[in-house]
N, C-alpha and C positions, 0 to 999 in steps of 0.2 A: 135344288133343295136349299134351305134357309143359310146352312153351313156348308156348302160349297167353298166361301169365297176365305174360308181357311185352310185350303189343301191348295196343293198345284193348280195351276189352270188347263183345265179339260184340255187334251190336244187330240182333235180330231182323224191327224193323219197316223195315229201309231198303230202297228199293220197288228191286225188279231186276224192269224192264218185260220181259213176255215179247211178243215180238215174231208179230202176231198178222198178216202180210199175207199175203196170198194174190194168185199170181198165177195167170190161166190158161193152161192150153197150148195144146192142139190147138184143131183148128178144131173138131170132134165135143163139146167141153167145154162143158159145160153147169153156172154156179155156183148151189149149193144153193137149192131155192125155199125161197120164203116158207111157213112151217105151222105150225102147233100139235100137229101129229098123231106128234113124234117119240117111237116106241118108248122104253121105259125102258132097255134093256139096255146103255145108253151116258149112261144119267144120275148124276147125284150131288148129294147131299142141299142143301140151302140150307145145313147146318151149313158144310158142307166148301166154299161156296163164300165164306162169309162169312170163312173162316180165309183163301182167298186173295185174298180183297179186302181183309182186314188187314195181309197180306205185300206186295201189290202197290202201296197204296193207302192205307193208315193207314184201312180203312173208308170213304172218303171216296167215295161213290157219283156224286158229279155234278163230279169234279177235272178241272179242265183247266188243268195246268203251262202251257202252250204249247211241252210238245217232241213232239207227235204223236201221244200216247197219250192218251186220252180212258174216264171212268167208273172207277168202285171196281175191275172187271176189265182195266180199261188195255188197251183196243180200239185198233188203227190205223183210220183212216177207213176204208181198203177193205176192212180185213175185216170192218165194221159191216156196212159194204154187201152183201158177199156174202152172209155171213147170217142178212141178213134184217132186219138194225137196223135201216134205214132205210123200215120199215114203221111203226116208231113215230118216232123222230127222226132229224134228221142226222144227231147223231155220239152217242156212249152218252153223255157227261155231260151230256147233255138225256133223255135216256131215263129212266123209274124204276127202281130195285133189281132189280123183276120179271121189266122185260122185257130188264137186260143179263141177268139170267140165264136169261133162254129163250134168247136167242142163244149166250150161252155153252156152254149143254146141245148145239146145234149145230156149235158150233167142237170140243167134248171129243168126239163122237160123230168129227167129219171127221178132227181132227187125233191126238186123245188128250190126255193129261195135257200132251204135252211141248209143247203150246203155252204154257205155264207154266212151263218149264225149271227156276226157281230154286224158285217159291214151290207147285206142284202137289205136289211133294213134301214137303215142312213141313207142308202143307194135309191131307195124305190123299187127294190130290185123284185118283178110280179110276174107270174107268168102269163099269159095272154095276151102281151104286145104286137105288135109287128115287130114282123122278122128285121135281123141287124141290116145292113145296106154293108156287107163286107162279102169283099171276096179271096177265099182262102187260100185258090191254088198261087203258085208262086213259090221263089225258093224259100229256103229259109235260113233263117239268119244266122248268121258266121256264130260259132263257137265261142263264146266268152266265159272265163274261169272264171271260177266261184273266187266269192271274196270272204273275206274270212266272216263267217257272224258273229254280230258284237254280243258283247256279254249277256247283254238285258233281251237277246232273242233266243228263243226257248224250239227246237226242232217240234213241240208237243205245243205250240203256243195258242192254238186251234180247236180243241174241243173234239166233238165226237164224231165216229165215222158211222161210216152206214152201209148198208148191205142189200145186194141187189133183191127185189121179189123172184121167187120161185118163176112168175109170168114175166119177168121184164123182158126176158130174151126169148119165148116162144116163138117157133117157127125162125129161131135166126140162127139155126148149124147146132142145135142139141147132139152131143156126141153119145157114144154107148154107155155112157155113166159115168164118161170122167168129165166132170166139171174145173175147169180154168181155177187154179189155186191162185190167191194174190194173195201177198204178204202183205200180213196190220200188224201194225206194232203196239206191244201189252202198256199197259200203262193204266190210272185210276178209274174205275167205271164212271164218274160224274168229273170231267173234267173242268176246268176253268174257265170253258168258255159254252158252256152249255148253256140251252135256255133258264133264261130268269126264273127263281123261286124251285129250278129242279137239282140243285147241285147243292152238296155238303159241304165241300173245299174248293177253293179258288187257289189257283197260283197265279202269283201278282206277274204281268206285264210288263210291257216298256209303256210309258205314258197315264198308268192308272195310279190313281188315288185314293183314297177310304171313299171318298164322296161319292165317286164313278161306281167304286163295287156297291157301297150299300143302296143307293140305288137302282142299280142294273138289278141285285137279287131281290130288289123291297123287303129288304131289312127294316123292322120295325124300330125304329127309334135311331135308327139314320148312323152315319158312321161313328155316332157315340159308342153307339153299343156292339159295334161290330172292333173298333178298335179295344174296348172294354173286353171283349170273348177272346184277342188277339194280342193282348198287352204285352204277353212274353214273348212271343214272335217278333213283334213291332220294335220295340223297342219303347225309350219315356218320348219320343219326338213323333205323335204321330203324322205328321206332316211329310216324315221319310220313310218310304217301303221301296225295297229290292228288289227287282225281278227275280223271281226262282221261290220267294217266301208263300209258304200255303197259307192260308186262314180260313180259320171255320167260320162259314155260312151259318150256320144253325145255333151260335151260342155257346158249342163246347169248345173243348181247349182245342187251340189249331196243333199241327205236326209238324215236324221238319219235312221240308223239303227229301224224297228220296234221291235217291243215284238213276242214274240215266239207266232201265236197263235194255240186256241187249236184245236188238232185233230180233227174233222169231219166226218162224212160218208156225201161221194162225191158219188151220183146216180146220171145220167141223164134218159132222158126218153127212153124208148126202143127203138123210131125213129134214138138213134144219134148213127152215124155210128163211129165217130172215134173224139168223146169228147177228151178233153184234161184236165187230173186234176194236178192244178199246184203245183208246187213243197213247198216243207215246208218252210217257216220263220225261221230260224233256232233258237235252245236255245243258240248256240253258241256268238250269239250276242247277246244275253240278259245278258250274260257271261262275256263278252267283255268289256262291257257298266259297268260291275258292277265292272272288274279287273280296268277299267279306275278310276273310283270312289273312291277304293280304295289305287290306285297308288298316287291319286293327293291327298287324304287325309293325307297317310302319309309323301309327300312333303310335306306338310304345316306343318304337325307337326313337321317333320326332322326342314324345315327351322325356325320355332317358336324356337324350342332347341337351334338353332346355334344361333340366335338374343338375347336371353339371355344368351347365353354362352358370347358371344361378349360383350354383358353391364357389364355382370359378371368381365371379364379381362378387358376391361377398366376402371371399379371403381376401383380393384384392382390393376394396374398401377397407379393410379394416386393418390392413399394412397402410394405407396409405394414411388413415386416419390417424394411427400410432405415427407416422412418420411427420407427420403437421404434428403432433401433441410435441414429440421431441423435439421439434423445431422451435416452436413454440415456448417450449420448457428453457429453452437452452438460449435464444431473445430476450426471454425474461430475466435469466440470471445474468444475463449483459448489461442489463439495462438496469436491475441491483449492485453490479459492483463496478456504477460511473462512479468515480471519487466525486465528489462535490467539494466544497469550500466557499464558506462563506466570505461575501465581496466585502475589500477594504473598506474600511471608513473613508469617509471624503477626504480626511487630513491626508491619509495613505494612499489614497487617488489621487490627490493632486502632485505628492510629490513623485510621484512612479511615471504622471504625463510627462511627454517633452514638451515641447513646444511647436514639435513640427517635425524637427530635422530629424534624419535616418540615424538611427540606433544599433548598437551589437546587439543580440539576442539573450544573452548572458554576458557576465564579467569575465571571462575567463577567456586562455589560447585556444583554439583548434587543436587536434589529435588527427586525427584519420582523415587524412586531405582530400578533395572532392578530385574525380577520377582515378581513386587507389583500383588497379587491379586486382581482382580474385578471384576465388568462387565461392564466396561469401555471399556473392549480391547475384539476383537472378539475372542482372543486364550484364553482367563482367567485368562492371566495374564502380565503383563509391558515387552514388549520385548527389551525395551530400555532404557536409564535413559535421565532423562531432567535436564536441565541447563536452569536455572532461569535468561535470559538477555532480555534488552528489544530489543524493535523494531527496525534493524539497525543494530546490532552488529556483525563486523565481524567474521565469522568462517573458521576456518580453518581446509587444509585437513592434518590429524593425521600423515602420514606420505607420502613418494613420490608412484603413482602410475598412474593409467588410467582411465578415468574417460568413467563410464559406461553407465552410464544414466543421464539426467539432464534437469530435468522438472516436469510436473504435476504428481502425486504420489498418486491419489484419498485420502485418509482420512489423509496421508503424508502432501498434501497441494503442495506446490513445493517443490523437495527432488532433492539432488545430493547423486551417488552408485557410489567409488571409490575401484576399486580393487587393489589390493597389491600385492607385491612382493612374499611375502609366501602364496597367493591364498586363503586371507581372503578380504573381503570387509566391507569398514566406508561405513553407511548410516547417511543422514543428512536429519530432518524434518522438516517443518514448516516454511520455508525460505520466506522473502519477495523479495529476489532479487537476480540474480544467475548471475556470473562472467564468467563462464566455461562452457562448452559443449560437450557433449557427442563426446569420441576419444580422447580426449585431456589429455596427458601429465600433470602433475600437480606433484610440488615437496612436502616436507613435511616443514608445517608451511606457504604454501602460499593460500592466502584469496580466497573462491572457490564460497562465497555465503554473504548474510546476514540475520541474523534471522527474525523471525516477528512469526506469527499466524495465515497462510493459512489452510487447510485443518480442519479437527479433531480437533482443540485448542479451551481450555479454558481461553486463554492467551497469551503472548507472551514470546517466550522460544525457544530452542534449543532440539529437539528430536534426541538423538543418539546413533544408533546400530553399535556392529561389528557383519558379518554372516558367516559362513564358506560356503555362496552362495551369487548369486545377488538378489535373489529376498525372498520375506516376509518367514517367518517359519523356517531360515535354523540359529537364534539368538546363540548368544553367548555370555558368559558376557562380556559385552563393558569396567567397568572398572578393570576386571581382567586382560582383555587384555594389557590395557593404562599402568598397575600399571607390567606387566610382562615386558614392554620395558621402562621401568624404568621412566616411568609419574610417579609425586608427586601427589595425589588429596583426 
């Protein structure tokens, strides 16, 4: 159909058990013997059974799911037994290839094709063939456990059973009235896989889609409207149906899926010529209903995780973003309270250059001599010497060079790092107000700052290093230095 190609892709091999049980009626009913001797005129070839042991079965000749169907042909136990399986094994998936299909050839003769409902027609499956080219006797095949059946397989996945004729078994061992009871199991009288256009409710399969159902029933107006009859069942996605969910065929509201129920022994009375015991409930939807349950449990709890994931990272953005704004805040009041001062006049520049030679940094003595021990200074001991001037007083840089750095200095306070010509550097601490700026040229004896008591200070004074680097630890005595280029101090 038109709208096929928005559902699943048809899959061929998904097993629709046909439901193969047989009950007896009358007392007069006698189920089919044991023989080799059946006529052709009700056979069909091994080809045409192997196409329905690929539809029922995936091929698999010795499968036992454990929902009640058993062998490549997907036998119920008692119709092994009627006939005749259990001349070679218990149940068919201990039987070989052969001899399900001698009993098979049995059940197409008793019942026809439509013991196969879904897959006898895919198959070819007719009766009047030649007989198979198999032969049955032989052992049979070693015991193999049931494997567990998956969700989406339904014990009831089959559709309807059938029931022998009063004549099927005439003249084959009629007992005094007690007819051969076989257990059918109860379940809806139009099952799911009944013929086309004769069933109310469908329970959905492993492999089907809206497109497969509404035309398997000839639903008019194609899986629109069957989805449309089915919308609370289905769900808003019709693209997705569960095995185990029923849907009405005919337009009305579909139902929930029932409970598996339990097994039964189904007798009628001896009068009934051709009872009808319906097909199983399956456990598969009881399966279904419980996968569902579970599905949506751990949606909620998936979706709970990701809701406190999500409150999780947005507390955490929004501490972090408070934490940059403070940052931020607290950069910018640094960078408000750089002193400035406006540069000398040129008269005032020229007299503050030297000429060249190395200069003292201030007019004044030293106080606090470079290498004082204590625990005053992080290294253990004065990496500098101070010069005792107050608040104000010009300093100057020692000789001509480049000026490194020139700004806040953390326990420095405001500092200027002037590198030199023989790749020594003057550091300057404590400054209350800075002339010069980082990149900048600077000759020797011209004013680069003024002192005060920012940072680390007990006072106001002048802290000053020479380093054989720019940055803290690389000291060197400052007035060894001054006093090698010929500074008096």
């Amino acid at each position: 159909m038109a709208a096929r190609g928005r559902h699943r892709r048809y899959q061929p091999n998904r097993i629709n058990r046909a439901s193969l049980t047989v009950t007896a009626g009358g007392a007069g009913l006698a189920l089919p013997l044991i023989g080799t001797g059946a006529g052709t005129a009700h056979a069909a070839p091994v080809g045409d059974w192997n196409k329905v042991a690929a539809c029922e079965s995936g091929n698999d000749w010795d499968v036992n799911t454990g929902n009640g169907f058993y062998g490549g042909l997907q036998f119920t136990a008692s119709t092994w037994k009627a006939y005749g399986g259990a001349a070679y094994a218990d149940r068919a998936d201990h039987a070989t290839k052969g001899q399900q299909i001698t009993v098979a050839e049995k059940v197409l003769k008793g019942q026809g094709p439509g013991a196969w409902p879904q897959c006898a027609p895919r198959a070819g499956l007719a009766r009047g063939g030649p007989a198979p080219d198999v032969r049955p006797a032989g052992n049979a095949r070693p015991v193999r456990a049931a494997t567990a059946a998956p969700a989406t397989k339904t014990e009831a996945a089959a559709g309807s059973t059938r029931t022998a004729g009063a004549g099927a078994g005439a003249g084959a061992g009629a007992g005094a009235g007690d007819a051969e009871r076989t257990k059918a199991r109860t379940g809806p009288a139009t099952t799911p896989q009944s013929k086309a256009g004769t069933a109310e409710m469908y329970t959905v399969v492993h492999g089907d889609t809206l497109s497969d159902i509404a035309e398997s029933a000839r639903i008019g107006g194609g899986w629109q409207r069957l989805y449309a009859a089915n919308r609370e069942t289905v769900g808003a996605d019709p693209d997705v149906i569960l095995p185990g969910q029923r849907l009405s065929l005919t337009g009305g509201r579909a139902v929930p899926a029932p409970h598996p129920p339990r097994e039964r022994e189904s007798a009628k009375g001896s009068d009934a010529k051709s009872g009808s015991a319906r097909g199983n409930s399956s456990a598969r939807e009881a399966a279904a209903a419980k996968a569902r349950e579970t599905r949506e449990a751990a949606k909620e709890r998936e979706a709970a995780k990701k809701r406190e994931a999500a409150k999780k990272a947005e507390a955490a953005a929004k501490a972090e973003a408070a934490k940059k704004a403070e940052e931020a805040k607290k950069s910018a009041a640094k960078k408000r309270d750089v002193p400035k001062e406006q540069p000398a006049s040129r008269g005032q520049a020229a007299r503050t250059v030297s000429s060249g030679a190395v200069t003292a940094p201030v007019a004044a003595s030293p106080t606090t001599a470079y290498r004082s021990a204590g625990g005053s200074w992080s290294k253990g001991y004065h990496t500098g010497v101070d010069f005792p001037v107050s608040t104000g007083t010009s300093v100057k840089a020692i000789e001509a060079g480049r000026v490194v750095s020139a700004g806040w200095g953390g326990s420095y306070g405001y500092e200027v790092v002037i590198k030199h010509a023989d790749g020594k550097y003057s550091q300057y601490g404590h400054l209350s107000a800075l002339t010069v700026r980082a990149g900048q040229q600077v000759s020797s004896g011209q004013r680069i700052a003024r002192s005060g008591s920012t940072g680390n200070a007990t006072g106001p004074h002048l802290h000053f290093e020479v380093r054989s680097g720019p940055g803290f630890g690389s000291d060197v005595d400052p007035l060894a230095y001054l006093r090698a280029h010929g500074v008096k101090i």
